[in-house]
C-alpha positions as CSV (number, residue, x, y, z in Angstrom):
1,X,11.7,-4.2,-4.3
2,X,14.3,-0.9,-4.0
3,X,17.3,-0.8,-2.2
4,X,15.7,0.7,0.4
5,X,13.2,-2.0,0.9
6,X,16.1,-4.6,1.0
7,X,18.1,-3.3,3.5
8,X,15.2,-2.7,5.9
9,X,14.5,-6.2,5.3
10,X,17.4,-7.6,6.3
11,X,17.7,-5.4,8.9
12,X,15.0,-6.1,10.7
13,X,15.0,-9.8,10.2
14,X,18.5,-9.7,11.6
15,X,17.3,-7.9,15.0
16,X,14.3,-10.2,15.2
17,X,16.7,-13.3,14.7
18,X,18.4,-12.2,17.6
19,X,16.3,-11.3,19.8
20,X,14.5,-14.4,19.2
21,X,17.6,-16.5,19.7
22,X,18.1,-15.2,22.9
23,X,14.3,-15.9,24.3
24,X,13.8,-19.5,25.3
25,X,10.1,-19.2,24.7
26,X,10.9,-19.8,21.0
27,X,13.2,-23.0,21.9
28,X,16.6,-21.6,22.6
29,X,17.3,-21.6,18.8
30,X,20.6,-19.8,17.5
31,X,20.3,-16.7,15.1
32,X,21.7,-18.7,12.4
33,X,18.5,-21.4,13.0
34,X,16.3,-18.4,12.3
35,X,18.4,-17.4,9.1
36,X,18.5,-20.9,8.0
37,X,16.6,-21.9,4.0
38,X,13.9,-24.2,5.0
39,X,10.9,-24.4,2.8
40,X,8.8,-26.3,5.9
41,X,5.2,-24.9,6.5
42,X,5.4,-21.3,8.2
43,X,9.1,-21.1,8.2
44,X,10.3,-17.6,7.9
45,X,12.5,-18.9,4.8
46,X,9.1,-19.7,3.5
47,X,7.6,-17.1,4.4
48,X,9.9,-14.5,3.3
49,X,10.3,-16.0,-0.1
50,X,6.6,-16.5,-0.6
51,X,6.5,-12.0,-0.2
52,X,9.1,-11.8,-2.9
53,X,7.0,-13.8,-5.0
54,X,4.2,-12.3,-4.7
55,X,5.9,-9.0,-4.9
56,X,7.2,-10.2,-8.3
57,X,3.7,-11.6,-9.1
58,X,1.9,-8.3,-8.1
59,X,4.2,-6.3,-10.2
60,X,4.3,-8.3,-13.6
61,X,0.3,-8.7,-13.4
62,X,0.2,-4.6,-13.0
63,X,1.9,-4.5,-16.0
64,X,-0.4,-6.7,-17.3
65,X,-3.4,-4.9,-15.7
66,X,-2.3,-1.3,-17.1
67,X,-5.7,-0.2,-19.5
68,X,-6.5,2.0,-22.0
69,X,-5.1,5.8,-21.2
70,X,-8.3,7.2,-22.9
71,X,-10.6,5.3,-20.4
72,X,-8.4,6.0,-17.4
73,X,-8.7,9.6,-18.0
74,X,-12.6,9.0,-18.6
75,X,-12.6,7.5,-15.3
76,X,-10.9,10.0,-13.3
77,X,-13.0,12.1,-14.3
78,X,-15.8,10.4,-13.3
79,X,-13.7,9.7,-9.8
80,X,-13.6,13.7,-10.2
81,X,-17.5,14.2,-10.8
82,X,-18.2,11.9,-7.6
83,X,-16.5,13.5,-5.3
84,X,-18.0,16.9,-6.3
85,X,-21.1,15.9,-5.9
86,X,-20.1,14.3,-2.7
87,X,-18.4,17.6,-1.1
88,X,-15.0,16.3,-1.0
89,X,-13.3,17.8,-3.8
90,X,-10.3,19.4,-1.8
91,X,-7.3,17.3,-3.4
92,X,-6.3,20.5,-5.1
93,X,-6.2,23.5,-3.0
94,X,-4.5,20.8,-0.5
95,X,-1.8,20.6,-2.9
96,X,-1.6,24.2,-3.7
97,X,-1.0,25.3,-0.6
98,X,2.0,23.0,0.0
99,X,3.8,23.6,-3.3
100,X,5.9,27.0,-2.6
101,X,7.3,24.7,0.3
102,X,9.7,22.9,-1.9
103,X,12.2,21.4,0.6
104,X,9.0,19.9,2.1
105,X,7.4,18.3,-1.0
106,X,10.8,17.0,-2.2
107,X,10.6,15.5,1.4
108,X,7.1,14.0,0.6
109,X,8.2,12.8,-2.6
110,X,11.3,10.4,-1.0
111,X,8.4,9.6,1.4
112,X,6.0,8.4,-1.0
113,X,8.6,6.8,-3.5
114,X,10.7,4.8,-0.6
115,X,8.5,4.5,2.6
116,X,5.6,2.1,1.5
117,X,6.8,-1.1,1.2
118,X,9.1,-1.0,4.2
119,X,6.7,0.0,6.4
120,X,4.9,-2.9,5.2
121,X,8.1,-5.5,5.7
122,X,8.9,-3.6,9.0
123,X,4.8,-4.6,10.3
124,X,4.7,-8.5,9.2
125,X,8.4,-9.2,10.7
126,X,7.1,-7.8,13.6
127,X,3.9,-10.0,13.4
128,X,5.8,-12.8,12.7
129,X,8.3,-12.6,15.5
130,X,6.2,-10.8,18.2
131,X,2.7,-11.5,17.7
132,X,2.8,-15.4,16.0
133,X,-0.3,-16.3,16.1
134,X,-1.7,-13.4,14.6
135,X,0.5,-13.3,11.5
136,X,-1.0,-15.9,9.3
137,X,-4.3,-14.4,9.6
138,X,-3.8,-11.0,8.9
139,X,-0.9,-12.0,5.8
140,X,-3.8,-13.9,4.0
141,X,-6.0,-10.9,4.3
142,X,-3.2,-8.9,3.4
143,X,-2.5,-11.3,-0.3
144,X,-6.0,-11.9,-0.8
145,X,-6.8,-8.0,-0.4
146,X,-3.8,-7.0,-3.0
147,X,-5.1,-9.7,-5.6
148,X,-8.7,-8.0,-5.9
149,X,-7.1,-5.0,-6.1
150,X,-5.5,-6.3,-9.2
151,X,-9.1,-6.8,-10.9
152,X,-9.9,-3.1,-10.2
153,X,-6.8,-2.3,-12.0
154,X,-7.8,-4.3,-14.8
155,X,-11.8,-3.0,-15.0
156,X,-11.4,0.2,-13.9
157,X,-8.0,1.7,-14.7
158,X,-8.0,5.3,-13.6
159,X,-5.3,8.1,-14.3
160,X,-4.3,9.8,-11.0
161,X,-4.2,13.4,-10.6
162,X,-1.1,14.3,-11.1
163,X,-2.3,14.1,-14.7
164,X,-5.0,15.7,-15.2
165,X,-3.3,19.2,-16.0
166,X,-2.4,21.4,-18.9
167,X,1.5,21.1,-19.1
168,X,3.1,19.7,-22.1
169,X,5.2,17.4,-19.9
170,X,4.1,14.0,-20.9
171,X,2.4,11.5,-23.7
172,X,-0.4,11.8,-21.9
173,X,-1.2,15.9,-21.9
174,X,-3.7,16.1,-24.3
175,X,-5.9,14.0,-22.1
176,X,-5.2,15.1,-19.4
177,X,-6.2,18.5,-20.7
178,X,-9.2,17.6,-22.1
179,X,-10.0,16.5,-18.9
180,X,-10.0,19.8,-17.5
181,X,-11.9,21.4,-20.4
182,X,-15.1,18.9,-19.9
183,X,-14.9,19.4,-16.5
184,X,-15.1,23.4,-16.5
185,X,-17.8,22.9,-19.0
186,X,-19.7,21.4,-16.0
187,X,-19.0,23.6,-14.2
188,X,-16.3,22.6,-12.1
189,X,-13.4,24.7,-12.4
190,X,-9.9,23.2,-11.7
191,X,-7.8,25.7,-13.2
192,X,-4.3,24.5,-14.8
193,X,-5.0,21.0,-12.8
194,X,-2.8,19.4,-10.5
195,X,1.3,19.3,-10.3
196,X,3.2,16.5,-10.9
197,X,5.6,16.8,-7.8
198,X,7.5,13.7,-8.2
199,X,8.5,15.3,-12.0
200,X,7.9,19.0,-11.2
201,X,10.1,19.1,-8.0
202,X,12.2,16.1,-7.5
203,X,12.7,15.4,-11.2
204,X,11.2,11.9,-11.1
205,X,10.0,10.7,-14.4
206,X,7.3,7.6,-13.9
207,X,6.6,8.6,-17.8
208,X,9.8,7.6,-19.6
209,X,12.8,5.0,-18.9
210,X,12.6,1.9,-16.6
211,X,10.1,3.9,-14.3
212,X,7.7,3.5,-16.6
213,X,7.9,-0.3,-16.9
214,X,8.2,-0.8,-13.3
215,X,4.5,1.5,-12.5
216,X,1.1,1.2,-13.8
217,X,0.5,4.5,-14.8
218,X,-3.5,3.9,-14.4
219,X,-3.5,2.4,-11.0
220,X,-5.0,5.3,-9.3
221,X,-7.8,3.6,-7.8
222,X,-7.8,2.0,-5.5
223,X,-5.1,3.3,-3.3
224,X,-3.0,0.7,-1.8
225,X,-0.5,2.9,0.1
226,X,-3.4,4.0,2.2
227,X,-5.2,0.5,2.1
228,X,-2.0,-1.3,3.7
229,X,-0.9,1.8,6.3
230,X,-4.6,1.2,7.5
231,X,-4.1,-2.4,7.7
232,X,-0.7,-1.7,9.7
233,X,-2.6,1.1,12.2
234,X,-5.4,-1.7,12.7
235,X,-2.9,-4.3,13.4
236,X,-0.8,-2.4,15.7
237,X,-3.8,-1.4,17.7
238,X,-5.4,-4.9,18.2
239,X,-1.8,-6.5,19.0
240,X,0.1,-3.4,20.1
241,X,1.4,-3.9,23.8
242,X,1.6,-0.3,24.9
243,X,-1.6,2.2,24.2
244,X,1.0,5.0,23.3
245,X,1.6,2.9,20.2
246,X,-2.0,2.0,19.9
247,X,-2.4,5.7,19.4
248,X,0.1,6.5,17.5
249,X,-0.2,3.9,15.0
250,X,-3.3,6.0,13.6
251,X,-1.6,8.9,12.5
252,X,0.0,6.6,10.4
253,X,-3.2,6.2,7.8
254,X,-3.8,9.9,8.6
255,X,-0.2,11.1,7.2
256,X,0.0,8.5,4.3
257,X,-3.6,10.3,3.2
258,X,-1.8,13.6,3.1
259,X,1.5,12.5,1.3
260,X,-0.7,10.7,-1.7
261,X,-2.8,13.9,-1.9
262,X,-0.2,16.2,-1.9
263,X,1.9,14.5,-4.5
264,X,-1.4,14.0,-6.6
265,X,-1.3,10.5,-6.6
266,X,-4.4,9.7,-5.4
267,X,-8.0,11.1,-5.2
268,X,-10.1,10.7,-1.6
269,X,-12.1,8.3,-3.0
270,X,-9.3,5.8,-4.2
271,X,-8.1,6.0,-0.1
272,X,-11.7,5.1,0.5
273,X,-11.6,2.2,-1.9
274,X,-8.3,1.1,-0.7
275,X,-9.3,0.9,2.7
276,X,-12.6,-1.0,2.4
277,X,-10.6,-3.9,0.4
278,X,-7.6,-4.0,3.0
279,X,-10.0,-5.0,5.8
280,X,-12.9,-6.3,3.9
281,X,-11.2,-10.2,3.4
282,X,-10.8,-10.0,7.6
283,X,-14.5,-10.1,7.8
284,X,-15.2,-12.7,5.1
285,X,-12.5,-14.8,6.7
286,X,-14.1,-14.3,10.3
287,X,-18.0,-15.1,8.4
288,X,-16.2,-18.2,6.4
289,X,-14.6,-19.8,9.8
290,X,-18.4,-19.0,12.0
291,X,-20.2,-21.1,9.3
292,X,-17.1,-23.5,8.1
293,X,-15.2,-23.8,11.2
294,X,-12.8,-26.9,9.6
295,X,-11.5,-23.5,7.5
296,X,-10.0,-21.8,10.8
297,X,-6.8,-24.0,10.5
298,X,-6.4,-22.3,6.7
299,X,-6.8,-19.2,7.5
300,X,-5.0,-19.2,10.9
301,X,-2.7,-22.0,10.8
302,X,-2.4,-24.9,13.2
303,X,-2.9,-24.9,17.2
304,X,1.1,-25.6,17.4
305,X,2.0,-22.9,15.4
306,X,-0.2,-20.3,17.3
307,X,0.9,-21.8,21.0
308,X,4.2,-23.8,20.5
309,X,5.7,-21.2,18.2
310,X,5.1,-18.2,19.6
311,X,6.6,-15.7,21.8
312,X,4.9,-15.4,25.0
313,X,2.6,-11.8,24.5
């Protein structure tokens, strides 16, 4: 977790707290009682330090996870293949055209680099304190979706393509070039490859220093920045109050897809990916509870903590 993602957290737990402490639905508790370590069942103590570890778990096990850089490149190139033969190779004239707008991309970059995860923190305090009984279902799906992701990692690492290019600007060049070469010998024609905008532009290096430890270089697919700003879009529009957010919420997905295609992060297809694993645990949740009812309770937490702990909606 960045600065960034701190402060936003502690922000936005701080308004919460208050606002909460001032609504009687919750019990007429004092900001300090929502602030207060407690490690008792759906506390947001617990629930707050149960994110960090996972956050700490999710990013040790992607170290762990990172595979073989010549069988990443392989597999982006398959990625590559696919979406030729699918129509929807577009990732790189997309890019192309925004690159002579450099304050803009520099913009994009800060986006991408700072605005994932506390989007992300922002959406679950809000669950959390706003819409209660909601919250434990969709964080489940949200932990269970971000663990298989972790297996795709693992069996199919993929290089993103930011590097698959022809610049002598990393360890990882030579494949990346070779890339291009097979692929022209196919018949698909990328040219000099993507940019590397977060090096390129904003002088980011993911390639050398603690950068490097922190990312998993071959974690291009699936794409989880897309996965969990659909999750949020979805969310906002089943628990949203007003339909102007309900709407709004959806350019959300729409603008993440841009930012990770711009900055050649991501392919289509690892958006795709990311998106069918965010939402696919909802439904095997909702088939688990139809055939196992007893399981609601796990999934959704007890009838107090949906009713007697929640604010009215």
């Amino acid at each position: 977790m960045n600065l960034t993602s701190l402060i936003t957290l502690l922000v936005i737990i701080g308004v919460y707290s208050w606002q909460a402490s001032r609504n009687s639905s919750v019990g007429g508790a004092s900001t300090w009682e929502h602030f207060r370590p407690s490690l008792k069942r759906y506390s947001g103590f617990r629930e707050l330090l149960l994110f960090l570890v996972f956050l700490l778990f999710y990013k040790l096990s992607r170290g762990l996870a990172i595979g073989d850089a010549t069988t990443a490149f392989e597999n982006a190139q398959k990625v590559i293949v696919w979406e030729h033969q699918l129509g929807i190779l577009y990732e790189l004239p997309i890019q192309q055209f925004f690159l002579d707008k450099e304050m803009l991309v520099k913009v994009i970059n800060w986006i991408y680099i700072k605005l994932h995860i506390p989007t992300t923190i922002i959406f679950f305090v809000w669950l959390f304190y706003k819409r209660r009984k909601h919250y434990l279902f969709i964080r489940n799906g949200f932990l269970i979706a971000n663990v298989i992701t972790l297996f795709f990692f693992m069996g199919f690492p993929c290089a993103p393509p930011r590097m698959i290019n022809g610049m002598e600007m990393n360890q990882y060049s030579q494949l990346g070039l070779a890339v291009l070469e097979s692929l022209n010998g196919m018949g698909i024609n990328l040219g000099n490859g993507f940019v590397d905008t977060l090096y390129e532009v904003s002088g980011v290096n993911l390639y050398k220093g603690i950068n490097s430890k922190l990312f998993n270089q071959f974690a291009a697919m699936p794409s989880m920045h897309f996965g969990n700003s659909l999750l949020i879009a979805y969310g906002v529009y089943l628990y949203g109050k007003r339909r102007f957010w309900k709407v709004i919420a959806w350019l959300y997905p729409v603008f993440v897809l841009w930012v990770i295609v711009m900055t050649g992060n991501h392919f289509f297809l690892d958006a795709v990916l990311g998106g069918v694993i965010v939402l696919s645990p909802y439904l095997g949740m909702r088939l688990v509870e139809h055939y196992f009812p007893a399981m609601r309770e796990q999934f959704r937490g007890t009838k107090a903590f949906e009713s007697g702990l929640s604010q009215k909606t």
